[in-house]
C-alpha positions in Angstrom: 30.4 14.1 23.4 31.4 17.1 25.1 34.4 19.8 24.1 36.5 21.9 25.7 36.8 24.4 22.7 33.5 23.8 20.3 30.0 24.1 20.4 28.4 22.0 17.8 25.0 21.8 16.9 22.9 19.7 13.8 19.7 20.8 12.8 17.7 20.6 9.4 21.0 19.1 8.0 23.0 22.1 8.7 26.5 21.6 10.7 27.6 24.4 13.4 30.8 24.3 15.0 30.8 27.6 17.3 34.4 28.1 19.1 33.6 29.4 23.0 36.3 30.1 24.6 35.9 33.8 24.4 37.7 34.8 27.4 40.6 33.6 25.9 40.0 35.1 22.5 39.3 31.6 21.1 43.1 30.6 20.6 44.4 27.8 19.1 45.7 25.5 22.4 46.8 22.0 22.2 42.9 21.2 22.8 41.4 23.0 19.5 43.8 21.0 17.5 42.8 17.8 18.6 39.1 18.3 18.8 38.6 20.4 15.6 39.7 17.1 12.9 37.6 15.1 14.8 34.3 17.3 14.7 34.4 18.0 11.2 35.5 14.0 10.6 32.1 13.1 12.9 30.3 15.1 10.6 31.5 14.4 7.5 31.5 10.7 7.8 27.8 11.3 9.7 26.5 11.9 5.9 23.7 14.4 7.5 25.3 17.6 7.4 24.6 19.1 3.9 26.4 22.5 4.9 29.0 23.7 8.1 29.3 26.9 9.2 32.1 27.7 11.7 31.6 30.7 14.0 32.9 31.9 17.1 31.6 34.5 20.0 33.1 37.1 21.7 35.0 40.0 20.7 37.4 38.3 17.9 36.6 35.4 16.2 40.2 34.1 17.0 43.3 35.4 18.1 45.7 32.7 16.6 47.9 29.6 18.0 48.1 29.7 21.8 51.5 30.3 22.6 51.2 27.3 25.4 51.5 24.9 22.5 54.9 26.1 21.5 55.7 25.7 25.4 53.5 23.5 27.4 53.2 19.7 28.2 57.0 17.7 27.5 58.6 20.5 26.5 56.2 21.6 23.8 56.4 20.9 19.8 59.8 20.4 19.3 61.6 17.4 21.4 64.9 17.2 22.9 67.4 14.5 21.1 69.7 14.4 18.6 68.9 17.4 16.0 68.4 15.5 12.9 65.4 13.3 14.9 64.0 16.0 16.3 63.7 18.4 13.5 62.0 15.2 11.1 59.7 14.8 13.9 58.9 19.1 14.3 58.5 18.3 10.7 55.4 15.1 11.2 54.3 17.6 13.8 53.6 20.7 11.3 51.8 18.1 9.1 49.4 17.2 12.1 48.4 21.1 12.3 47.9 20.7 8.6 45.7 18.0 8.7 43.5 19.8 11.5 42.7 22.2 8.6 42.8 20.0 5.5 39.6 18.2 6.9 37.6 21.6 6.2 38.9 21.2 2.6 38.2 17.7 2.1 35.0 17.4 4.0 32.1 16.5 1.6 30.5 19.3 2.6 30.8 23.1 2.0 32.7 24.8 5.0 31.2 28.7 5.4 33.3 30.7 7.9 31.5 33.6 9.5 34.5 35.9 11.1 33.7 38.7 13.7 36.4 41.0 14.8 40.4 39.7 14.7 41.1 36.8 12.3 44.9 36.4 13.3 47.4 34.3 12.6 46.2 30.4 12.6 42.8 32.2 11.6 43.8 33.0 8.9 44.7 29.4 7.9 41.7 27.8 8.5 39.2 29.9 6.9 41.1 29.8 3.7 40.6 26.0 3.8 37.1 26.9 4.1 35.0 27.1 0.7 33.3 30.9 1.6 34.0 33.3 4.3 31.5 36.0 5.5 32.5 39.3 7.8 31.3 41.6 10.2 32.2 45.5 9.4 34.5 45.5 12.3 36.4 42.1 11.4 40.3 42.3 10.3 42.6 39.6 9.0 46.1 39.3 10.2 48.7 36.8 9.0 50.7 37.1 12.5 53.4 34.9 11.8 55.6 37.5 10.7 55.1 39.6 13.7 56.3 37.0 15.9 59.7 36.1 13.6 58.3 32.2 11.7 56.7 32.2 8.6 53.3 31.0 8.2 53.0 27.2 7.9 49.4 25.9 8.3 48.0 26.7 4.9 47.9 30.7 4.5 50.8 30.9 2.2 49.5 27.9 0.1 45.8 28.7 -0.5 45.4 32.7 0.2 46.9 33.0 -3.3 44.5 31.5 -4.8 41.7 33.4 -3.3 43.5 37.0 -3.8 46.0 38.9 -5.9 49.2 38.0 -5.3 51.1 41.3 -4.8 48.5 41.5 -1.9 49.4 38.5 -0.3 52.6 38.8 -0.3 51.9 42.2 1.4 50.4 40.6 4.1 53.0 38.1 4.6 55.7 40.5 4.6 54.5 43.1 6.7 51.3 41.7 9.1 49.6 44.4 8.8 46.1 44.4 9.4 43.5 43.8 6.1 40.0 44.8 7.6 36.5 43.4 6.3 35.8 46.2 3.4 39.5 45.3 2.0 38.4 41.6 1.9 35.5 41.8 0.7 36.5 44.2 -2.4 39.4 41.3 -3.1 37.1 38.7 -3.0 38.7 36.8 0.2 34.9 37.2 2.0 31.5 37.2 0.1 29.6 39.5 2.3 30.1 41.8 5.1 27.6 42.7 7.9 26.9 45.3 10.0 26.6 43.0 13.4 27.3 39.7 14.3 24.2 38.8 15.0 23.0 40.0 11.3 25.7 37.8 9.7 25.2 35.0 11.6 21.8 35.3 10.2 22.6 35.6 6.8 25.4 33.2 6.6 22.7 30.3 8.1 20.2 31.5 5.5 22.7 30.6 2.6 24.0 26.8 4.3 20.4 25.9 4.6 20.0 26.9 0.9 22.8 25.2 0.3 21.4 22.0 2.2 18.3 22.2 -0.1 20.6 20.9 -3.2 21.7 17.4 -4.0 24.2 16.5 -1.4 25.7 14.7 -4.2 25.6 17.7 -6.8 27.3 19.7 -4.3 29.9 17.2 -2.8 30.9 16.7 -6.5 31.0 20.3 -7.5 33.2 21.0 -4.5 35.2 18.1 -5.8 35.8 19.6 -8.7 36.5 23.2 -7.8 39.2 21.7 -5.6 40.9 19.6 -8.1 40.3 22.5 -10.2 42.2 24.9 -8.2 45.3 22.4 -8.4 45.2 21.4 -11.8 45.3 22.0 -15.8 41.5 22.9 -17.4 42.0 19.5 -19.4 43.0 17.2 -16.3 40.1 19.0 -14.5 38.0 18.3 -17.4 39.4 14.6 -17.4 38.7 14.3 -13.7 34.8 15.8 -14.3 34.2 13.3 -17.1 35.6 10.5 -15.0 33.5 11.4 -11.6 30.0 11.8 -13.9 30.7 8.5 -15.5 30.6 6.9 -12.0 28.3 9.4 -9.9 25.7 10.5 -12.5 22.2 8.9 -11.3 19.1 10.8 -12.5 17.6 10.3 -9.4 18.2 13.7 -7.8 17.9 15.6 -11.1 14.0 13.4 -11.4 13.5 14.8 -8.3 14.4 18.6 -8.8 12.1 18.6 -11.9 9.1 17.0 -9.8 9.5 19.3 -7.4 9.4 22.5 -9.5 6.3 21.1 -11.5 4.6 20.0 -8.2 5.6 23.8 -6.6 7.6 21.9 -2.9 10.6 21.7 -2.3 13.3 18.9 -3.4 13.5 16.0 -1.1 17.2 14.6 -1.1 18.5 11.5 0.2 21.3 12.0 2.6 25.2 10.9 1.6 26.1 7.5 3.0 27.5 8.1 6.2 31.5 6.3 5.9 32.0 3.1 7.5 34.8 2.5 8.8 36.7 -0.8 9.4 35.9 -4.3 7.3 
């Protein structure tokens, strides 16, 4: 199946989702937020991909929400009609933007972002649904929103707290000015940066195919649980750990690690179920 904003490749059971529509600075039009929950969903339910790495070519990785959605086809998001009606339905229609970026977060798989040049506005939302991000020396991050007179609502204000000071954040919010790749990486918002796209590209495959060398299962449930984590009390985390062992715990992959490291190969892991849908 062919898209008008993706590339997306599986190989050695390692997911890439490559945005390619360069020319426009990969914006966000009414097509990326229909196609992107539906990738990731196809690969996620798939149960091959171990790992997904998100990418994007040309000279930013992506400029933000195409302005077109806020104007184009009927009017754009928000609907003519009596105001109460059409603000609880601007209201279902934030939540479907959401959604486009709370599949990264609850896909059973690690998400790895690798960001080259501008990371603006809507950017910025999804790679902090992602689990790691990874940056080329010249990339910046931008929460836009402010710039243009809304405030962010797709996920930056709700997760970038988590993944950097406060007091920063709020910075960001407040002002839009630009935070570039050495700031981000000394706050802990990317993992690495690289000299060249090319070099991190590279590098961030390198660590999703290590990744996809683990349990699936070991690494959907630790993802699980850095999540819930995130959200909740050490002892309801703790509670929630307990409770996912007692019903996920099968020595079979753990067997298999310690044949492999006394028989010197490498582990060979079962993939996850793929997700059946229907009755």
């Amino acid at each position: 199946m062919g898209f008008e904003c993706f590339d997306v490749e599986l190989s050695d059971s390692v997911a890439h989702i490559r945005m390619k529509r360069p020319d426009q600075l990969n914006t966000m039009s009414t097509a990326f937020w229909n196609e992107l929950p539906v990738v990731v969903r196809e690969l996620d339910e798939g149960g091959e991909a171990r790992a997904l790495v998100i990418s994007s070519t040309g000279r930013h990785f992506t400029a933000g929400m195409d302005l077109a959605v806020f104007t184009g086809g009927g009017g754009g998001i928000i609907q003519e009609g009596e105001i109460g009606r059409s603000r609880a339905n601007l209201r279902r229609k934030i939540f479907e933007f959401q959604e486009a970026f709370n599949v990264l977060e609850r896909a059973r798989m690690p998400v790895l972002a690798a960001v080259q040049g501008g990371c603006i506005g809507g950017g910025v939302d999804m790679v902090c649904a992602c689990d790691m991000r990874y940056a080329t020396a010249d990339a910046f991050f931008c929460i836009q929103e402010i710039n243009i007179g809304i405030t962010a609502d797709v996920g930056t204000l709700q997760r970038l707290p988590h993944l950097i000071p406060q007091g920063v954040v709020r910075e960001l919010a407040y002002t839009g000015r630009r935070m570039p790749a050495a700031e981000a990486k000394e706050l802990g918002l990317v993992n690495q940066v690289w000299d060249s796209q090319e070099e991190m590209l590279a590098g961030v495959m390198d660590i999703a195919r290590e990744i996809a060398a683990r349990s699936p299962l070991a690494v959907w449930g630790s993802k699980e649980m850095l999540n819930y984590a995130r959200d909740h009390s050490v002892a309801e985390g703790l509670d929630h750990i307990a409770t996912w062992q007692s019903g996920m715990f099968h020595p079979t992959d753990m067997m298999e690690a310690f044949s492999a490291k006394s028989e010197k190969r490498d582990s060979r892991y079962e993939d996850l179920l793929p997700v059946k849908k229907g009755f």
